[in-house]
C-alpha positions in Angstrom: -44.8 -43.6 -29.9 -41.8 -41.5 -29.3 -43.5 -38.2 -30.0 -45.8 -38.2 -27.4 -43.6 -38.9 -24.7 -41.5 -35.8 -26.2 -44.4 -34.0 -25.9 -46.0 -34.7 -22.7 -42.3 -34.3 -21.0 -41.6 -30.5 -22.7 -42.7 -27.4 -20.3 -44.8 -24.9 -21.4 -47.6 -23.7 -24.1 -47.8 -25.2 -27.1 -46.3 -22.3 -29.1 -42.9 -23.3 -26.5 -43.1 -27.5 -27.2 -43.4 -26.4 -30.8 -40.2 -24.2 -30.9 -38.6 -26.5 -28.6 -39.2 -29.4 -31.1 -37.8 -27.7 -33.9 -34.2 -27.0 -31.3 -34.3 -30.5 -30.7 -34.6 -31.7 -34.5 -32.2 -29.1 -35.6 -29.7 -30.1 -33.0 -29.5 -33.7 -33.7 -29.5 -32.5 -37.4 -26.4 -30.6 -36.7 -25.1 -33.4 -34.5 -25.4 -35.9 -37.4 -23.6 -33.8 -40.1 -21.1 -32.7 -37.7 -20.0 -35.6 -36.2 -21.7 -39.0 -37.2 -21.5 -39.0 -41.2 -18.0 -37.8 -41.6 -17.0 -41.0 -39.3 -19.2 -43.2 -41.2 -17.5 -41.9 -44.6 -14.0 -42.4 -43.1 -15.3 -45.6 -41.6 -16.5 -47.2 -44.2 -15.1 -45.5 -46.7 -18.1 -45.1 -49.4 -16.3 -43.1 -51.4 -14.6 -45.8 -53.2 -17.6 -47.3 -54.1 -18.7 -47.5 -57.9 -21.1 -49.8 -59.9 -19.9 -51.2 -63.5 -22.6 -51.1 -66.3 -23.0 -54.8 -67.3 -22.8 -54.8 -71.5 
């Protein structure tokens, strides 16, 4: 698993991997709203997209 190679490879006490883990989420969080979904919209431009109701 991915976490425990994350965890083994952070310094410190456990209080430090644990706040370091939530910089690392919150970053790629930020990273994804920032950069990756508005390409993706303008990409593939899902905003076009509707579904009919079939009678």
């Amino acid at each position: 698993m991915i976490f425990p190679a994350v965890w083994r490879i952070l310094p410190g006490p456990a209080w430090l991997r644990v706040l370091f883990v939530l910089l690392i989420i919150a970053a790629v969080v930020g990273a994804l709203f920032q950069w990756v979904y508005p390409w993706f919209s303008v990409t593939f431009d899902i905003e076009e997209a509707s579904v009919e109701a079939v009678p």
